[in-house]
FITOR-899167 format. One record per residue: chain; y, z, x of N, C-alpha, C in turn. Coordinates in pm, whole numbers, padded with zeros to 5 digits. Layout:
# FITOR-899167
- chain,nyy,nzz,nxx,cayy,cazz,caxx,cyy,czz,cxx
- A,Y,Z,X,Y,Z,X,Y,Z,X
...
***
This chain:
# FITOR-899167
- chain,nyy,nzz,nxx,cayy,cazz,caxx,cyy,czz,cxx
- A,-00120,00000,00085,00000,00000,00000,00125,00000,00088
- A,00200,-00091,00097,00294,-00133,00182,00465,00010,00095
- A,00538,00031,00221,00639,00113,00154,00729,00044,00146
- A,00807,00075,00013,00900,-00055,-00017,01053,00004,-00009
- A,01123,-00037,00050,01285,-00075,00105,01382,-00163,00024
- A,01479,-00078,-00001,01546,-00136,-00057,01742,-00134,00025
- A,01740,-00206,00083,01890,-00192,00142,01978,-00241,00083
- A,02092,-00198,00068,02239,-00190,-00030,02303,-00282,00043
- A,02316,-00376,00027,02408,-00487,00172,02375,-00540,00262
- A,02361,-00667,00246,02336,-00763,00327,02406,-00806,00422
- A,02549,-00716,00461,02605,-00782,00616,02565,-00770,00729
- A,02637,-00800,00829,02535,-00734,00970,02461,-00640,00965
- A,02512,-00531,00954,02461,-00376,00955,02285,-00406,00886
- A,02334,-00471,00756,02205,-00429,00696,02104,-00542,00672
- A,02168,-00659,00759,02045,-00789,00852,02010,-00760,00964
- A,02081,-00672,01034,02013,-00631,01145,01869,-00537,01095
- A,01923,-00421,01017,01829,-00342,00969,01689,-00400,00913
- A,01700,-00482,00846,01620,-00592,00782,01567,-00677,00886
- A,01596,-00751,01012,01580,-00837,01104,01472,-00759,01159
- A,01494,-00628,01193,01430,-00495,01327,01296,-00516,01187
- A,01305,-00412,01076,01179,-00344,01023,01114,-00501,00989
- A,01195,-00600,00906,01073,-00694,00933,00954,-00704,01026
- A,00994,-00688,01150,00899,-00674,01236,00801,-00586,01213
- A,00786,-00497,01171,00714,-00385,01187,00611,-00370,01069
- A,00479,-00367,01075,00416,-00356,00939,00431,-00250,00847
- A,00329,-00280,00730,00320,-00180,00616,00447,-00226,00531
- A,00563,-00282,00553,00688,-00252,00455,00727,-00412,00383
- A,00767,-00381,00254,00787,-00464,00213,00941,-00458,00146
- A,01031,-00527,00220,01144,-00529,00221,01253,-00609,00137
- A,01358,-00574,00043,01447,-00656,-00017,01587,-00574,00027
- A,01684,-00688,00032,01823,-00648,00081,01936,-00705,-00038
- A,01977,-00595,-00129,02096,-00667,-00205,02230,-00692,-00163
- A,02273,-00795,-00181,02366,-00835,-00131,02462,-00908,-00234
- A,02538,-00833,-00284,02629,-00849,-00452,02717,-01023,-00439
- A,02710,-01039,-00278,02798,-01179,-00285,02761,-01272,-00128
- A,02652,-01365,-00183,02626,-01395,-00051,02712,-01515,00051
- A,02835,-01541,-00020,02920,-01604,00025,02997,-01540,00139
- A,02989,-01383,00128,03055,-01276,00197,03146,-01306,00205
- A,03244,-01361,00111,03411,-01369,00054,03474,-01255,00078
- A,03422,-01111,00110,03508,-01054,00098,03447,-00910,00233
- A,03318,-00959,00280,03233,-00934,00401,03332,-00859,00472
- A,03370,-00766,00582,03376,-00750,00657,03321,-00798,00807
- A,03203,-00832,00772,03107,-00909,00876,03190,-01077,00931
- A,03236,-01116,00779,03285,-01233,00819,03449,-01243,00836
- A,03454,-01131,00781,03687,-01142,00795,03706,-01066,00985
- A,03559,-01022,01027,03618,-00984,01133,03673,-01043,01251
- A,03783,-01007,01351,03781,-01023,01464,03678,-01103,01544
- A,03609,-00980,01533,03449,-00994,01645,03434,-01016,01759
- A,03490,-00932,01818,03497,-00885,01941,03393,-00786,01965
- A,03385,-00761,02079,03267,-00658,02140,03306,-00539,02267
- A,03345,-00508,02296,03382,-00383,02391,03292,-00290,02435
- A,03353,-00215,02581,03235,-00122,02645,03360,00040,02609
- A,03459,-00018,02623,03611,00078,02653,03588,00159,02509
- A,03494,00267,02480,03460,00366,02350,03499,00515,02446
- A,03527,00564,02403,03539,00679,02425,03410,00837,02389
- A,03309,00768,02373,03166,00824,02343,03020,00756,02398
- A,03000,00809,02513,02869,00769,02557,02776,00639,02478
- A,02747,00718,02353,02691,00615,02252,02690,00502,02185
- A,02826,00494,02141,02889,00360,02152,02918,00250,02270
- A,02958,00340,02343,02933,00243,02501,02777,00199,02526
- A,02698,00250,02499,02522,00189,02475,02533,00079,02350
- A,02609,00150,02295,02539,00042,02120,02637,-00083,02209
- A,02729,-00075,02231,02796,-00230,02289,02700,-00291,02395
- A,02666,-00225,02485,02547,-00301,02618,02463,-00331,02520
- A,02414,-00250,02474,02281,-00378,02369,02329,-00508,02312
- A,02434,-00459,02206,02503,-00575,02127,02529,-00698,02240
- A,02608,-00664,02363,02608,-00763,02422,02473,-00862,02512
- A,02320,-00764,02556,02235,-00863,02556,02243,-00943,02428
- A,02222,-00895,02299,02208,-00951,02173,02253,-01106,02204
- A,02442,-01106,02230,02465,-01198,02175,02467,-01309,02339
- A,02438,-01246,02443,02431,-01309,02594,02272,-01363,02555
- A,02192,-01358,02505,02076,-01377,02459,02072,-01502,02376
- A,02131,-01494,02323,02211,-01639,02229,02231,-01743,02243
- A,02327,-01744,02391,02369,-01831,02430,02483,-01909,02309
- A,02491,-02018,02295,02637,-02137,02251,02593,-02089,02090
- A,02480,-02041,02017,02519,-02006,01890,02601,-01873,01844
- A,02625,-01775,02003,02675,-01666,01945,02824,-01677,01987
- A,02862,-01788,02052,02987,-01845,02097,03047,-01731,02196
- A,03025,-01616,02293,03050,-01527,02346,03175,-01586,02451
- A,03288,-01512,02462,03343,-01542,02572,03388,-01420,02613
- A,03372,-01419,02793,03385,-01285,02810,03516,-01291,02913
- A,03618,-01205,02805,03743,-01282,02883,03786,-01093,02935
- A,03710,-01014,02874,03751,-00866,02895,03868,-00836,02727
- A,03881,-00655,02732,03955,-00613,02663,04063,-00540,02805
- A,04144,-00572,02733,04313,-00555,02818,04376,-00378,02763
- A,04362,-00324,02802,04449,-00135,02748,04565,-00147,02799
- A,04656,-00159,02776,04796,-00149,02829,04834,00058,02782
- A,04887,00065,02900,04933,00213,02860,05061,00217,02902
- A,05134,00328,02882,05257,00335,02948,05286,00473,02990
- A,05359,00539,03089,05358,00670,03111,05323,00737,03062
- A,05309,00763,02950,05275,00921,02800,05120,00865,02833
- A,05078,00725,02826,04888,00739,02774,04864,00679,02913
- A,04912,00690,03030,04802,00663,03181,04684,00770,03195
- A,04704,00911,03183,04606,01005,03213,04532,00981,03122
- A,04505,00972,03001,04410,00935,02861,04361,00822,02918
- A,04392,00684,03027,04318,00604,02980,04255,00590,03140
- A,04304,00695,03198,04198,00711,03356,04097,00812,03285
- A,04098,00894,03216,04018,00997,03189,03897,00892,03122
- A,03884,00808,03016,03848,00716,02951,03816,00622,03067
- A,03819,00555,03142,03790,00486,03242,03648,00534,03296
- A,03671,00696,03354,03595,00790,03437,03469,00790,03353
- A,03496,00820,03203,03390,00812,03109,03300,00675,03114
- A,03387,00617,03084,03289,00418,03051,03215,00390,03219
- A,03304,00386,03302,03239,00327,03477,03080,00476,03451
- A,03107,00592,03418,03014,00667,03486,02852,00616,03401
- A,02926,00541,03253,02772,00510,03161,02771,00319,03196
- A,02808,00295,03299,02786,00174,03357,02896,00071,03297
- A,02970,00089,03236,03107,-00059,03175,03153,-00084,03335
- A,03182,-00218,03291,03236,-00252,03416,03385,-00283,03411
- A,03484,-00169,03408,03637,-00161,03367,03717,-00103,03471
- A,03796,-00178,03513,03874,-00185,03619,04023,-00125,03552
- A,04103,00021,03657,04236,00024,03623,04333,-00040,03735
- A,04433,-00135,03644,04516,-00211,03694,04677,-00161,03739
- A,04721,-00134,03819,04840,-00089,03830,04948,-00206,03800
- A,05088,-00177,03745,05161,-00314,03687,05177,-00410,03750
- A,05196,-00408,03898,05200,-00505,04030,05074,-00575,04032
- A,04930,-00535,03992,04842,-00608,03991,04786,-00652,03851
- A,04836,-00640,03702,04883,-00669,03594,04939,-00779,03586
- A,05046,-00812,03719,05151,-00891,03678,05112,-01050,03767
- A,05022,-00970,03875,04989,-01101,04015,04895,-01169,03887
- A,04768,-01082,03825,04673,-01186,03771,04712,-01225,03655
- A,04802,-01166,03541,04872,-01267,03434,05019,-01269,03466
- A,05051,-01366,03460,05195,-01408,03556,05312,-01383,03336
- A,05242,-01419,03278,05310,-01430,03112,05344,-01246,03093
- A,05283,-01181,03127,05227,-01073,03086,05391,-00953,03124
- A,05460,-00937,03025,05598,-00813,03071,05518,-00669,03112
- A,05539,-00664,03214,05524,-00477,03250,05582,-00428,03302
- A,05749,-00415,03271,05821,-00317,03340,05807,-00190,03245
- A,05775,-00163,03156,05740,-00072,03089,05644,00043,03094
- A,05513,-00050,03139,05371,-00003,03164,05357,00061,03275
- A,05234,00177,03276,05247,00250,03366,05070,00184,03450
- A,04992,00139,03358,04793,00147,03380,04803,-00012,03299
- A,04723,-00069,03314,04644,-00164,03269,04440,-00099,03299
- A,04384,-00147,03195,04264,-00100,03156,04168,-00224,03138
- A,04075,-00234,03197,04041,-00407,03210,03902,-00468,03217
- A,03843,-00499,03089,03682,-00520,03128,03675,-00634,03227
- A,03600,-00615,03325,03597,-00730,03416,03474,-00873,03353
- A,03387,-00712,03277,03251,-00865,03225,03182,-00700,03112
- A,03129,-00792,03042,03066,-00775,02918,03153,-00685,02801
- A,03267,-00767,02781,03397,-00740,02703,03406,-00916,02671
- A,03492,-00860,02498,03550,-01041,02492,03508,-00998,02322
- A,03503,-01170,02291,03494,-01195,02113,03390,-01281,02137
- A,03350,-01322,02034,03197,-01394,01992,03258,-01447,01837
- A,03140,-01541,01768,03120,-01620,01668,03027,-01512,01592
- A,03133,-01422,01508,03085,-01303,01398,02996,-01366,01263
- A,03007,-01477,01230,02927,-01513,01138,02864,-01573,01166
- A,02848,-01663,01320,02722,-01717,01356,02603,-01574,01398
- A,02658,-01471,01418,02559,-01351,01443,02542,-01335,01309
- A,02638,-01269,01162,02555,-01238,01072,02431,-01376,01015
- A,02406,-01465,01028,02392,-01602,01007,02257,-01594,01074
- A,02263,-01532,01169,02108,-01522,01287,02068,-01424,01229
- A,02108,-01278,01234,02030,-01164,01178,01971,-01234,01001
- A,02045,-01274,00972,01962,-01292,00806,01841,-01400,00811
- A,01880,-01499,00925,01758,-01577,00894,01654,-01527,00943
- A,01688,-01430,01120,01516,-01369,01134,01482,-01227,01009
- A,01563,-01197,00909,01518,-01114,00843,01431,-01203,00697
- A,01510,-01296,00708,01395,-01358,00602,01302,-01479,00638
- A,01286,-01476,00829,01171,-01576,00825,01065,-01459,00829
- A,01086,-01360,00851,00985,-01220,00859,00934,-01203,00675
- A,00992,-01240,00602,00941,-01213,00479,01039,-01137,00370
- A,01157,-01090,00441,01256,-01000,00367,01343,-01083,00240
- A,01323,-01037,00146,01382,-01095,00015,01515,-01067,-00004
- A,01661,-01174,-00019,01741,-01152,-00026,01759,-01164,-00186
- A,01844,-01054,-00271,01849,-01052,-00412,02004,-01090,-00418
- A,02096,-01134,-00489,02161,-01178,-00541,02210,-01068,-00656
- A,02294,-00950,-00634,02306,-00863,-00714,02403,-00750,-00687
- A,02480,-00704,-00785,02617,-00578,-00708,02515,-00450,-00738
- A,02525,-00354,-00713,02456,-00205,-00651,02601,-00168,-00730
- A,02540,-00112,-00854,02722,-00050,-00959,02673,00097,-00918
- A,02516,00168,-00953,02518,00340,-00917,02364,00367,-00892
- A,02382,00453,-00819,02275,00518,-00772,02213,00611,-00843
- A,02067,00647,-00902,02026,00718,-00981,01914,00835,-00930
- A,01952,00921,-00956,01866,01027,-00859,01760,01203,-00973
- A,01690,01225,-00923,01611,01269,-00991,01647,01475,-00973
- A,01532,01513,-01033,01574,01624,-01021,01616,01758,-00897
- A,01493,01659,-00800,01449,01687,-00669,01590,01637,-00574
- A,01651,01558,-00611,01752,01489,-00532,01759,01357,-00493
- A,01615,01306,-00472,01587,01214,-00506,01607,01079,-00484
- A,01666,00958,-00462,01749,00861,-00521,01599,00802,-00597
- A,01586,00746,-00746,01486,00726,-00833,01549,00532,-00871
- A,01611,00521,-00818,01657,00341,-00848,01766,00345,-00820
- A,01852,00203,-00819,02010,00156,-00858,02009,00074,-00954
- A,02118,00100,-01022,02170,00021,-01121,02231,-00070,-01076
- A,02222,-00205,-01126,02269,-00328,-01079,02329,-00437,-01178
- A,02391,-00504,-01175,02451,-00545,-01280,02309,-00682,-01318
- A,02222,-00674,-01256,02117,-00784,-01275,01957,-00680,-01344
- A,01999,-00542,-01361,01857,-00486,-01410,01883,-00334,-01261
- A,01755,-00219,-01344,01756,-00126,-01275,01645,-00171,-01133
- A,01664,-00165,-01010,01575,-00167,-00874,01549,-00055,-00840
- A,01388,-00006,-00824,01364,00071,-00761,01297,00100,-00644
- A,01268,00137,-00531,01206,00143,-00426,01139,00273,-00370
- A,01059,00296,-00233,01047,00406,-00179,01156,00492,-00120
- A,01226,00396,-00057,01355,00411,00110,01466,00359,00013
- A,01561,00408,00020,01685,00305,00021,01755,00331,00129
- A,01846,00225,00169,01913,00219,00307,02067,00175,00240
- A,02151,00286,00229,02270,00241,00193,02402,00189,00292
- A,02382,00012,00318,02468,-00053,00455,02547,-00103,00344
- A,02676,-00088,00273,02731,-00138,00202,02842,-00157,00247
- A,02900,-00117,00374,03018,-00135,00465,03120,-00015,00345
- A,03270,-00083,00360,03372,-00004,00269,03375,00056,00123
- A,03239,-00002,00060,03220,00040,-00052,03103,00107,-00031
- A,03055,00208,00106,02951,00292,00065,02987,00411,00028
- A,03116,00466,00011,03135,00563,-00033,03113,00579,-00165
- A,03187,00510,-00235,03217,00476,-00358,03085,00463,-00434
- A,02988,00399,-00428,02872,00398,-00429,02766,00551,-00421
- A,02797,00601,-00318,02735,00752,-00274,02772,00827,-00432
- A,02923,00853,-00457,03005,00879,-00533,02909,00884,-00652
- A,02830,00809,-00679,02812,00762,-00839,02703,00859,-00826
- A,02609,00929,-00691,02473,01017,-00758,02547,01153,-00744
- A,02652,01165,-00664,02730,01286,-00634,02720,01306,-00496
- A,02714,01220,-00434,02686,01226,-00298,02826,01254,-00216
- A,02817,01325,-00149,03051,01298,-00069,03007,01225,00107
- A,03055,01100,00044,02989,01018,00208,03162,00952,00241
- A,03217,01064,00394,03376,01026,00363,03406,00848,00418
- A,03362,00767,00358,03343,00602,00374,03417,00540,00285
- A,03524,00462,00324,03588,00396,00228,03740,00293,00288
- A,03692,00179,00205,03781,00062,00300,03944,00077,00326
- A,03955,00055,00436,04074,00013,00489,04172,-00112,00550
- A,04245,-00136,00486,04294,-00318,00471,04324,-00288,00591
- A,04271,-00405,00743,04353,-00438,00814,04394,-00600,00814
- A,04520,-00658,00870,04505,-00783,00834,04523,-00818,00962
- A,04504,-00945,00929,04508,-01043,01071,04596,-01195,01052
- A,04654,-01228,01160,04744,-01339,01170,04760,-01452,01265
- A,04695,-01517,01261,04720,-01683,01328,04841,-01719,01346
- A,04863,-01757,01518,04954,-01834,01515,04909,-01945,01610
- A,05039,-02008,01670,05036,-02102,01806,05207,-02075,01830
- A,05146,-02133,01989,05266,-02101,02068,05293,-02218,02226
- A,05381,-02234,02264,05400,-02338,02383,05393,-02278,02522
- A,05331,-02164,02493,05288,-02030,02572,05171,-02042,02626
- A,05109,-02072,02706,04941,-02119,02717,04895,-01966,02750
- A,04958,-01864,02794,04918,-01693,02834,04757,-01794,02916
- A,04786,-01819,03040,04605,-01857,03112,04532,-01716,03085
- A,04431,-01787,03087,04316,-01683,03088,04321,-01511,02983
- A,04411,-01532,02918,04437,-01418,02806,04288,-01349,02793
- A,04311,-01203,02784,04169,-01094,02754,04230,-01093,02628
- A,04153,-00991,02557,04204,-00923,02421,04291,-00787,02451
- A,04417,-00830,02457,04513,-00705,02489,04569,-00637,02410
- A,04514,-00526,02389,04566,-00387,02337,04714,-00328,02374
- A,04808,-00343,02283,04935,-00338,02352,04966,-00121,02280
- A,05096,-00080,02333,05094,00067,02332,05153,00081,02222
- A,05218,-00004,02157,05258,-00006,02043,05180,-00012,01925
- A,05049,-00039,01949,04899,-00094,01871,04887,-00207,01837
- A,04947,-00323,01870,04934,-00489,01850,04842,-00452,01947
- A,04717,-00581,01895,04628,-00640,01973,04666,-00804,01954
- A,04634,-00892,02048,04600,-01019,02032,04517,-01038,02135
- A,04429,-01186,02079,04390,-01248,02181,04379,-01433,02182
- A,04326,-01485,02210,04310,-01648,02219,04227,-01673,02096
- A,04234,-01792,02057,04144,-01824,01910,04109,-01971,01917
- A,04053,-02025,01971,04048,-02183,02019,04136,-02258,02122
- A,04146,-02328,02119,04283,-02418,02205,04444,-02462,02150
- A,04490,-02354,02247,04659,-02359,02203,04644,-02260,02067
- A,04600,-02161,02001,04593,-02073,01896,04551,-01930,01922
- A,04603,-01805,01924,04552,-01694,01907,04560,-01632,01766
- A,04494,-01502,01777,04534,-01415,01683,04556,-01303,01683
- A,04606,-01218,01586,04669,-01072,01623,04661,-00989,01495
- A,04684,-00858,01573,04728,-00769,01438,04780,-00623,01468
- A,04784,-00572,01388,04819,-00410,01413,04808,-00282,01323
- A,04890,-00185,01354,04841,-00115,01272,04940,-00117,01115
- A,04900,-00110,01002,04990,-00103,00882,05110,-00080,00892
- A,05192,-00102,00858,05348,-00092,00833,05380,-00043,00707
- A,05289,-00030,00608,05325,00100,00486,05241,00179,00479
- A,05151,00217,00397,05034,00311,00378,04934,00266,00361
- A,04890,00342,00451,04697,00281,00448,04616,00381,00371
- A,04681,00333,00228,04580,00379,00128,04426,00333,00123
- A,04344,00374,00054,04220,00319,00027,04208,00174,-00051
- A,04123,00080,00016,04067,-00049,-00106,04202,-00106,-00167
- A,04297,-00158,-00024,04402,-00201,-00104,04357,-00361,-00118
- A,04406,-00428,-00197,04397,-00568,-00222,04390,-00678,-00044
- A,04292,-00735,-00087,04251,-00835,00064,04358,-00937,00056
- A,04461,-00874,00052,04600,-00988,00136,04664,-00930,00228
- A,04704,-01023,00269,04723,-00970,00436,04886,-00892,00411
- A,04934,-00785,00479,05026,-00697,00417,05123,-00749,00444
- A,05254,-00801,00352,05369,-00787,00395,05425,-00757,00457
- A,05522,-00833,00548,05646,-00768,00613,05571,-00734,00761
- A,05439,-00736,00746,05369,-00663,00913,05402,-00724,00990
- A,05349,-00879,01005,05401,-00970,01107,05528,-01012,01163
- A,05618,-01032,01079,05761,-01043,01054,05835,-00890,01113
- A,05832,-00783,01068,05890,-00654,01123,05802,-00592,01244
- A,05714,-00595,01278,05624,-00477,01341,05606,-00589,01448
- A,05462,-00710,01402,05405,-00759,01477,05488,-00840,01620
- A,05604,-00949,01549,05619,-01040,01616,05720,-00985,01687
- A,05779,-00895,01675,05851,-00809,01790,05796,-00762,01871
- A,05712,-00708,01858,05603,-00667,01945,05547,-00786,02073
- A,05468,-00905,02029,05404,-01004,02073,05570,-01032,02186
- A,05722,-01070,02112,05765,-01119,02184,05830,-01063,02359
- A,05782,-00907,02258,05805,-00792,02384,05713,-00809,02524
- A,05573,-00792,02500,05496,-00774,02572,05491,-00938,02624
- A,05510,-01030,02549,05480,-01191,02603,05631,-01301,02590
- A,05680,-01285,02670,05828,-01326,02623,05806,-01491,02583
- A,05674,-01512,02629,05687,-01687,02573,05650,-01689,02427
- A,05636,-01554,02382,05554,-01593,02252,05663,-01569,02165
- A,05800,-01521,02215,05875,-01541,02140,05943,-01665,02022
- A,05889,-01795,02094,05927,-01903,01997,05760,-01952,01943
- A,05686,-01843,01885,05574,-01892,01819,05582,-01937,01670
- A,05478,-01979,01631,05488,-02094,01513,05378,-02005,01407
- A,05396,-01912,01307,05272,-01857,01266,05223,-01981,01182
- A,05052,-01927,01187,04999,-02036,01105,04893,-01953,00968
- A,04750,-01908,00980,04696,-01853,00859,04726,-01746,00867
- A,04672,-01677,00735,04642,-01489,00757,04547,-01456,00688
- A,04471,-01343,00708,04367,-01298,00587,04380,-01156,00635
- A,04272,-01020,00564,04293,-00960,00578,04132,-00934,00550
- A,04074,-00812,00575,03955,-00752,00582,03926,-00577,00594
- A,03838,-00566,00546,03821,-00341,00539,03766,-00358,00675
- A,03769,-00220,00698,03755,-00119,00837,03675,-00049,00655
- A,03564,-00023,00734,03510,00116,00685,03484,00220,00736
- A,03591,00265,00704,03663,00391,00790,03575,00517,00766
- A,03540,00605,00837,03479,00711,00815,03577,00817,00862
- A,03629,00916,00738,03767,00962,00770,03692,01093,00855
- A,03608,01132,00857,03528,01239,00907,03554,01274,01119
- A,03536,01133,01129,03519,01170,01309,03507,00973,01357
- A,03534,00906,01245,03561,00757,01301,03461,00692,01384
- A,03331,00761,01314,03201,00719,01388,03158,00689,01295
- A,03033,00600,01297,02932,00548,01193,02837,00662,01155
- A,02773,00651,01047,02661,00720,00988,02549,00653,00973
- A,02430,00726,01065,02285,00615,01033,02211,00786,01029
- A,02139,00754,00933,02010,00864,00868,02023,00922,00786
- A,01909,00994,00744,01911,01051,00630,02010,01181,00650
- A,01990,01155,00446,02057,01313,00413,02027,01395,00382
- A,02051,01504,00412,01966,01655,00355,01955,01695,00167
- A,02034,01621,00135,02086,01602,-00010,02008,01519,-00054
- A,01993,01401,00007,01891,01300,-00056,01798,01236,00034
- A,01671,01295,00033,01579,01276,00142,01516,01118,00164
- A,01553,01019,00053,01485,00910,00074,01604,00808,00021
- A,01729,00861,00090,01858,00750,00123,01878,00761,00291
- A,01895,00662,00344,01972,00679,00495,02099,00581,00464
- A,02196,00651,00585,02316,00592,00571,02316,00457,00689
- A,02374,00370,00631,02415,00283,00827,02558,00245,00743
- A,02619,00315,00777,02776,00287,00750,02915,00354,00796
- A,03026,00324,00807,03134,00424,00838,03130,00399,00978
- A,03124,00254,01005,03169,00239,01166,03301,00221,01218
- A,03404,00229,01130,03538,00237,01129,03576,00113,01234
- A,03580,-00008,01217,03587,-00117,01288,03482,-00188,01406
- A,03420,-00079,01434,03278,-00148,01564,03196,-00191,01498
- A,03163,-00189,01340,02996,-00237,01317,02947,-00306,01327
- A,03042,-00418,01362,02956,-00586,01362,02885,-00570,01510
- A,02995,-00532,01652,02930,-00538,01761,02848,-00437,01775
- A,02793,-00348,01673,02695,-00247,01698,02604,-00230,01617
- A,02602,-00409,01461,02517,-00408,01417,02326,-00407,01475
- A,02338,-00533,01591,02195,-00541,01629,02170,-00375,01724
- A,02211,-00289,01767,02137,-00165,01811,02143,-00098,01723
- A,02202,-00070,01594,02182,00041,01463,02062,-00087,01399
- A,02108,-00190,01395,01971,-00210,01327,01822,-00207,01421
- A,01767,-00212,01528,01715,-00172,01597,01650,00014,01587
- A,01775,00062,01597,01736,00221,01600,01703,00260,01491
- A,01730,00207,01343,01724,00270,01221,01562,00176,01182
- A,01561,00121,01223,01419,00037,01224,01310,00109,01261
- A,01332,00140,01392,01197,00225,01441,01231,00368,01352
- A,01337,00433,01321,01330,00598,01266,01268,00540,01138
- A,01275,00480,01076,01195,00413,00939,01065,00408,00974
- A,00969,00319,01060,00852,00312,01071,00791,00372,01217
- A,00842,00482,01232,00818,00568,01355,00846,00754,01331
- A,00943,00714,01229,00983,00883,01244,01054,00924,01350
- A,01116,00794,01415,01230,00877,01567,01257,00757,01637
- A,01346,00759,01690,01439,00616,01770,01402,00654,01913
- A,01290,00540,01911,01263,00526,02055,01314,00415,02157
- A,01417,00321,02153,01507,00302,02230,01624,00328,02297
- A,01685,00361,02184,01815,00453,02166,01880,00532,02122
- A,01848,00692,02140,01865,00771,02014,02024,00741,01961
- A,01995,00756,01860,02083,00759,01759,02126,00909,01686
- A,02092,00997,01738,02091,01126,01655,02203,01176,01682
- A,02332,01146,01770,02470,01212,01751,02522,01121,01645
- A,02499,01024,01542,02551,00980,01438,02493,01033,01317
- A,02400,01120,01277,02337,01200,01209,02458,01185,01104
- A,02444,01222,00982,02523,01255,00890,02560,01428,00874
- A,02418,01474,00940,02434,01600,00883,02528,01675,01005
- A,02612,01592,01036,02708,01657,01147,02851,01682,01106
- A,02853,01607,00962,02975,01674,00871,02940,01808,00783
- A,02788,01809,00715,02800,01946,00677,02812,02066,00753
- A,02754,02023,00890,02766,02132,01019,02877,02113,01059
- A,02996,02075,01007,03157,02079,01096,03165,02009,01239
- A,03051,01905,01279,03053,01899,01450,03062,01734,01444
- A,03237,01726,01438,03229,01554,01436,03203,01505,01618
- A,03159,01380,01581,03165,01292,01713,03207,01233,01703
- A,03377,01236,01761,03486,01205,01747,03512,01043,01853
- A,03560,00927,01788,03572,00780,01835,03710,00797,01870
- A,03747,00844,01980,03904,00759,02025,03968,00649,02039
- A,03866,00566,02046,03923,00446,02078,03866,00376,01934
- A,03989,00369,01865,03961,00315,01710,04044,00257,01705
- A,04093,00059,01751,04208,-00011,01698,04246,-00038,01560
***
């Protein structure tokens, strides 16, 4: 009698999950996925970038995996490894040598740049300001985010995994605690396991058996432009102001930052007013004086499923509900840390314990015990 799985979301997170246990016998697996266009995905509005520069041991692992993943690939995972760029300025140099000391000692290969040598290797680049430059030399950069979710789903369903076509409206749970089915707007599903990867709407979801899972989306947007600026060899630079940009094909980057009104919950997927125009492009023209006569071109916008708790993801069960696990609340890393959570939550499923990579400082039960594992480095 095979044990049957039922996972809440079909984006990375929960094709990876699906990709890994396929492998593994006894289980017979379905993954709902309310919109398989992923119109509104996180998996697919992301960035997708990959980084070693985490400020937690663990995450600096989940990225070295992610990056064999997609170095493994080769031209379908489109990888370019141009590095992530930290710009600091007097107030954040000691924070980002301390952070340095951390990533070099779990093997990243991140170099600190003083502004004189900032300025020899990008000649575009303003740093009379800056005090550190922060600098992946190799296995840093962006990749082709939907050619990865695109790979995880097909090895999850050449393995046998059934993709359903269906929204997950509430979770139904028994006397014991339980979870006993979901309600779906296509009929009630029930299973042995459920695996709730629903990205920004797993809170909301938790919500409906009484569950308090602190998960819930956060609009960041993003903005296309071009410029007569070629910036050679551009990394993805983290500026101190919180603009990031980086390159986006030939002659095109893209950028973003942090909100410019309130970053309420599940605000509408348009890209926010006024950000680019007041915040952003002052910014860009600061740090890149050629980008001052840039030309914007698209925008969209996408959730962060933010985990307001400690800005780390949640993978495993709960003490509340013994036959739900979480893989969610990666507060912007999940795509590059889908293939090692799906990996680790694979074997704790058909093993009883993560024998590649523990995973047990993302425990859930580290909010009822007060002991977050706190993500600093959260753009």
């Amino acid at each position: 009698m095979k044990t049957q799985v039922l996972i809440l979301g079909g984006g990375a997170i929960g094709s990876a999950i699906a990709a890994h246990l396929g492998a593994e016998p006894g289980f017979d697996i379905r993954v709902l996925e309310r919109d398989p266009s992923y119109a509104q995905a996180s998996s697919a509005l992301s960035a997708a970038s990959i980084r070693q520069q985490f400020s937690t041991p663990l995450n600096i692992a989940l990225s070295q995996y992610g990056l064999q993943v997609l170095r493994a690939a080769g031209a379908e995972a489109g990888l370019v490894e141009r590095g992530y760029l930290y710009l600091a300025s007097p107030a954040g140099a000691n924070d980002l040598r301390e952070l340095n000391a951390l990533q070099t000692v779990h093997g990243a290969d991140i170099a600190l740049l003083s502004p004189a040598q900032l300025s020899e290797r990008w000649p575009w680049l303003a740093t009379q300001d800056l005090a550190l430059g922060s600098w992946g030399r190799s296995g840093e950069g962006w990749f082709d985010g939907w050619g990865l979710l695109q790979a995880l789903k097909r090895r999850a369903q050449a393995l046998g995994v059934q993709y359903l076509s269906a929204e997950a409206l509430a979770l139904r749970r028994d006397a014991s605690g339980a979870v006993v089915g979901v309600e779906s707007d296509s009929g009630l599903l029930q299973a042995d396991l459920y695996v709730l990867a629903c990205g920004a709407w797993s809170g909301a979801l938790a919500g409906t058996a009484g569950l308090a899972v602190p998960v819930s989306g956060k609009r960041r947007s993003v903005y296309a432009f071009r410029t007569p600026e070629p910036a050679a060899d551009c990394p993805l630079v983290i500026d101190p102001s919180g603009l990031w940009f980086r390159p986006e094909g030939e002659g095109q980057f893209i950028c973003g930052g942090p909100p410019l009104g309130e970053d309420a919950d599940g605000l509408p997927l348009d890209p926010e007013p006024g950000l680019f125009e007041e915040r952003l492009w002052p910014a860009l023209a600061t740090r890149v004086p050629g980008f001052e006569s840039l030309r914007p071109q698209r925008a969209w916008a996408g959730y962060y499923e933010m985990n307001a708790f400690d800005h780390n993801g949640l993978v495993g069960p709960l003490d509340a509900c013994p036959n739900l696990l979480l893989a969610c609340g990666f507060s912007g890393h999940g795509l590059q840390h889908a293939p090692g959570v799906g990996r680790g939550l694979a074997e704790w499923i058909a093993h009883g314990e993560y024998r590649s990579l523990d995973l047990g400082p993302l425990t859930p039960k580290r909010i009822a015990a007060g002991r977050p594992y706190l993500e600093l480095n959260v753009i």
